[in-house]
C-alpha positions as a Python dict, from the first residue, in 0.01 Angstrom:
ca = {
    (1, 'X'): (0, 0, 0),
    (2, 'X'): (163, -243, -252),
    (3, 'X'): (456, -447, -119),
    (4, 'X'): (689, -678, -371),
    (5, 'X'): (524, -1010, -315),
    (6, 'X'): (847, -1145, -225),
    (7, 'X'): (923, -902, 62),
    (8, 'X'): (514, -922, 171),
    (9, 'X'): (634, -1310, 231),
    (10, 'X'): (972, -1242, 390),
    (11, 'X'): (776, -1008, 633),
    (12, 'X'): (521, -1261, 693),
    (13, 'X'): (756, -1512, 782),
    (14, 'X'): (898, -1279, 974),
    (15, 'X'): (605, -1230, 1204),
    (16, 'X'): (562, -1573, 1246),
    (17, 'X'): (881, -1610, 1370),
    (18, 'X'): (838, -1335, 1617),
    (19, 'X'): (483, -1449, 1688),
    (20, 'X'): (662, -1832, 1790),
    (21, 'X'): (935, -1671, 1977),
    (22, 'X'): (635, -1485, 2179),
    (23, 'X'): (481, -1819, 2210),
    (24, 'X'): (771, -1972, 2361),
    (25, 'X'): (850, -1732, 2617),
    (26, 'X'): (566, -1765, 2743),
    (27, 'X'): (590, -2137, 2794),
    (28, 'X'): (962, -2166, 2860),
    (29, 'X'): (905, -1824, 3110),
    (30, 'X'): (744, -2057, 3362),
    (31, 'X'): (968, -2316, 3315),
    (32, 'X'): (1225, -2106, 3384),
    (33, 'X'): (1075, -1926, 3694),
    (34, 'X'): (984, -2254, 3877),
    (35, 'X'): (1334, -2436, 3801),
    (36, 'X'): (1495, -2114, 3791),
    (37, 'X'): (1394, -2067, 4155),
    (38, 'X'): (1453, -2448, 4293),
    (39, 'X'): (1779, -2369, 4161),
    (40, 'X'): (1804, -2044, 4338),
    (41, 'X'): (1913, -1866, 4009),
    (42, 'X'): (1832, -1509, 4145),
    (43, 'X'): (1763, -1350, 3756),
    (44, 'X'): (1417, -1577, 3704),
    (45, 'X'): (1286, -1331, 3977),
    (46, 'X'): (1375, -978, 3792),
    (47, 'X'): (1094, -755, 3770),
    (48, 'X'): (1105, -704, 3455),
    (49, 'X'): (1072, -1054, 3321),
    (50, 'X'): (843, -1143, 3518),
    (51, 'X'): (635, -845, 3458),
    (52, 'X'): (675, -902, 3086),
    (53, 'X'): (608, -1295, 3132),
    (54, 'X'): (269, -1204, 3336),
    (55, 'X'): (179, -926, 3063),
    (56, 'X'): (246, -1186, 2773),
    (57, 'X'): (13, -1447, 2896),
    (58, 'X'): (-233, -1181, 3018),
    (59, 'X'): (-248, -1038, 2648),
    (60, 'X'): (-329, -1388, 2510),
    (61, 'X'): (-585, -1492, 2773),
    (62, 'X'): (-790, -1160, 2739),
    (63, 'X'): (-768, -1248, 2364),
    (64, 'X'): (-908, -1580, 2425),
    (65, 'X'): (-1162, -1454, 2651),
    (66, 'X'): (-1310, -1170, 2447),
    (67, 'X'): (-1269, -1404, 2111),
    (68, 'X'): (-1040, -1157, 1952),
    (69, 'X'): (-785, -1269, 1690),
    (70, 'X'): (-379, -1199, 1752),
    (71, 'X'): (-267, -864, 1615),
    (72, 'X'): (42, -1078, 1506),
    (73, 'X'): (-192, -1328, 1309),
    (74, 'X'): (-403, -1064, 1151),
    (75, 'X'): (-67, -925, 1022),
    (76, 'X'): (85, -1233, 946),
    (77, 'X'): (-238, -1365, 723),
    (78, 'X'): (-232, -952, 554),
    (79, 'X'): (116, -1023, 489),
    (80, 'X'): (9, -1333, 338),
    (81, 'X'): (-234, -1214, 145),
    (82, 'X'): (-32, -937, -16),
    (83, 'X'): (200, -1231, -142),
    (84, 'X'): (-58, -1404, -312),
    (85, 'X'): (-29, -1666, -62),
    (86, 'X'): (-374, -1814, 129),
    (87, 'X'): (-163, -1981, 373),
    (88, 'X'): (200, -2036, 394),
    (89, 'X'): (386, -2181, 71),
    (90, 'X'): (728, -2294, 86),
    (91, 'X'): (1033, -2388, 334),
    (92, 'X'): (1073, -2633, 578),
    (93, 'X'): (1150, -2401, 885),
    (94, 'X'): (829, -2232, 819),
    (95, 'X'): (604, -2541, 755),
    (96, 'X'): (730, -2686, 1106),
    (97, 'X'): (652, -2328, 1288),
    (98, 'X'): (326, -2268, 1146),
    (99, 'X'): (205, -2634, 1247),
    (100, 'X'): (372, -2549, 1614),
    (101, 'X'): (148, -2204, 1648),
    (102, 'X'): (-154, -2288, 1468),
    (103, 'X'): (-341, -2640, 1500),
    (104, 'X'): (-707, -2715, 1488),
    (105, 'X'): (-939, -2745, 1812),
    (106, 'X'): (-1260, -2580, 1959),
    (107, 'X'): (-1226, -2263, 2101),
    (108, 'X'): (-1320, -2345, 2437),
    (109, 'X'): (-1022, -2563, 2451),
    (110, 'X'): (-805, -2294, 2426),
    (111, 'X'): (-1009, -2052, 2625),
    (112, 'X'): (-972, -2289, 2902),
    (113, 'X'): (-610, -2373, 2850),
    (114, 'X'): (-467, -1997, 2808),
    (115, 'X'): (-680, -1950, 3132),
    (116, 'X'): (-533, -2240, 3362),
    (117, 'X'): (-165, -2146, 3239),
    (118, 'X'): (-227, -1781, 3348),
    (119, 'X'): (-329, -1929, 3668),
    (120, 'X'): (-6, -2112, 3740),
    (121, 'X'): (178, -1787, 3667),
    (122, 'X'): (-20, -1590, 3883),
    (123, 'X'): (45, -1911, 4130),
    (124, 'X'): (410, -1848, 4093),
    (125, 'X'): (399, -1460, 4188),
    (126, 'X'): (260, -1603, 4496),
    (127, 'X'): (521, -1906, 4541),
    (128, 'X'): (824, -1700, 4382),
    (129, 'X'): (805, -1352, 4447),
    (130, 'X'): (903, -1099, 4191),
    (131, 'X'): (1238, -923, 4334),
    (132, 'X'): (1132, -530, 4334),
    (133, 'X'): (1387, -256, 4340),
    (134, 'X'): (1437, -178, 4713),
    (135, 'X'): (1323, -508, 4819),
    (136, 'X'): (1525, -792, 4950),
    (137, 'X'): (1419, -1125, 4930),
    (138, 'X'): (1610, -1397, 5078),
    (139, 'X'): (1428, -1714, 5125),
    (140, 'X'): (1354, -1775, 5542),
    (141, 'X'): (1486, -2155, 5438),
    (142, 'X'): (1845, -2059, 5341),
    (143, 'X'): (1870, -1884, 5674),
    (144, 'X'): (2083, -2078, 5956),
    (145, 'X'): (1945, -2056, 6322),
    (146, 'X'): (2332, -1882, 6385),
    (147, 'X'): (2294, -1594, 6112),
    (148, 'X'): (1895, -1499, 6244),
    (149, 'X'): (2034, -1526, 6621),
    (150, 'X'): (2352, -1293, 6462),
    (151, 'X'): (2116, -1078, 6266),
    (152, 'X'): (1934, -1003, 6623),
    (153, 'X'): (2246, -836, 6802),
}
């Protein structure tokens, strides 16, 4: 398949802006659920994002573990490739992403980071529920002694 080196680089960009975005949902996903939830902001406890939050860091921990290279990053580097490119050549914006995602250290380090990360996730499913469909959750805390006595009659 031959693309127009110039589009082969806009789509390679492209994919490393998706690929960062993916990157930082992760990272800002916890953020969010632990402030989100000392803040009682009821969304950081949808289903669905945390289900896609605890997917996203499971994907790049099993990746770590079984030394596999990102899908994204295989693309990315084709993409590349196809543009005549060996790494990225140009723009500011893209310079500053690529040394964001991609800097140097041993693999173990990584291993061993991805891994502790998906451990406080899986820590916060513990502390901060997921809210199910069908399932109520309303902290025991923000009850009064009145409105459990009430809830009794």
């Amino acid at each position: 398949m031959l693309l127009d080196p110039s589009l082969s680089l806009l789509l390679a960009n492209a994919v490393l802006v998706i690929h960062v975005g993916i990157a930082a949902f992760v990272v800002a996903g916890l953020l969010l659920v632990i402030v989100g939830n000392l803040e009682h902001w009821e969304w950081v406890n949808n289903a669905w994002f945390r289900v896609a939050h605890a997917a996203a860091i499971g994907i790049v921990v099993a990746e770590s573990w079984l030394d596999f290279v990102c899908p994204l990053t295989t693309f990315e580097m084709w993409l590349r490739s196809r543009a005549g490119a060996a790494s990225y050549g140009g723009g500011f914006i893209e310079h500053w992403l690529q040394q964001l995602l991609y800097y140097s250290a041993p693999p173990w380090v990584f291993v061993a980071g991805y891994t502790v990360f998906a451990l406080l996730v899986l820590a916060t499913w513990w502390y901060f529920p997921p809210r199910f469909k069908g399932r109520v959750h309303e902290p025991v805390a923000t009850k009064s002694p009145r409105s459990r006595a009430d809830a009794h009659r």
